[in-house]
Structures are given as structure tokens and as C-alpha cells.
C-alpha positions in Angstrom: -4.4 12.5 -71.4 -5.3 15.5 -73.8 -3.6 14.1 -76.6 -5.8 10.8 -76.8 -2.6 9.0 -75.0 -3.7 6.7 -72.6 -2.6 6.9 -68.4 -1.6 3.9 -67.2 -1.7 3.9 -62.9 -4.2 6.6 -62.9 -6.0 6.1 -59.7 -10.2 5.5 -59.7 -12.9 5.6 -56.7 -15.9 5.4 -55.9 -16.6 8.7 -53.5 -17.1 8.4 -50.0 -15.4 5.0 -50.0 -12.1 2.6 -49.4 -12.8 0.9 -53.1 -10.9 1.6 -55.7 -8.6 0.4 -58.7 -6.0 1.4 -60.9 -6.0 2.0 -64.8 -3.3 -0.6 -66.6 -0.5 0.1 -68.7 -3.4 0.5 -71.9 -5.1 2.9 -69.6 -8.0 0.6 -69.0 -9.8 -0.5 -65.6 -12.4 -2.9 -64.1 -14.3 -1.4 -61.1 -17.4 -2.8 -59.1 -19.4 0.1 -57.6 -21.5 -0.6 -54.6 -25.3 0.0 -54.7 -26.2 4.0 -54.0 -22.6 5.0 -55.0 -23.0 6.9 -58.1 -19.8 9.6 -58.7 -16.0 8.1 -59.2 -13.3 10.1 -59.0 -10.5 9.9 -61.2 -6.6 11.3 -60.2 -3.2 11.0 -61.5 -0.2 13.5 -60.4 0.0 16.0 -63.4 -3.6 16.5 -64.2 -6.0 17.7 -62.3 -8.9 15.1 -60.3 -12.2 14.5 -61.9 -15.2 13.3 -60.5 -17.5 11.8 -62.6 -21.0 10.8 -61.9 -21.8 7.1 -63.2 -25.7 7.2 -63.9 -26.6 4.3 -66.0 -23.2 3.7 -67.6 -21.1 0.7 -67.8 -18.4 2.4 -69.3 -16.5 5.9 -68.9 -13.8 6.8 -71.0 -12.3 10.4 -70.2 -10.0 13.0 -71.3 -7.9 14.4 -68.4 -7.0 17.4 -68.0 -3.2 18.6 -67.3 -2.7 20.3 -64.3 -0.3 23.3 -65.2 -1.0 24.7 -61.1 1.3 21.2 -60.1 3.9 21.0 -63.3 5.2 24.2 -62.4 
């Protein structure tokens, strides 16, 4: 969230695929990405989605953005 808070049962995949994960109630999440898949996309109601691409990282922390658009 914005405010450092973490989103638990925010929703992660990896683009152009089926896998996928959830973050826990700490807001944390263990994902294996295929070979050649590169960007994950990030999406909880109330913010907007992200998609992030994963270069060499091992691990993406991210600040989400609320979605006013949808809370209104």
C-alpha cells in the first residue's frame, strides 16, 4: 500500500501465463518464474495493476498504488 502497510491476498503473475501466487497475510510471496518470462504483474481490487519487469532480481518489493477510478 502507500502507506508502507503491507497487502495480504494481493494477486502475482508471471504475464502471458496460468502461474501465479498470492501475497500472505505479511504481504509476502514465493513465486517460480519460468525461463523467458521476465515481467509479473501485480493486482489487488483498490489499487491499480502493475507490471513489473524481473531482470536479474530475486526479490521485488513494491509500493501500490490506490486506485481512486475504482473506490469511487
Amino acid at each position: 500500500a502507500q502507506d508502507g502497510q503491507s497487502l495480504a491476498g494481493a494477486s502475482i503473475v508471471v504475464k502471458g501465463t496460468t502461474t501465479g501466487t498470492t501475497t500472505d497475510a505479511d504481504g509476502r510471496y514465493n513465486l517460480t518464474v519460468p525461463r523467458g518470462n521476465d515481467v509479473l504483474i501485480f493486482s489487488i481490487i483498490g489499487y491499480r495493476q502493475m507490471e513489473i519487469r524481473i531482470g536479474n532480481q530475486t526479490t521485488i518489493n513494491l509500493q501500490m498504488e490506490a486506485d481512486v477510478k475504482s473506490l469511487e
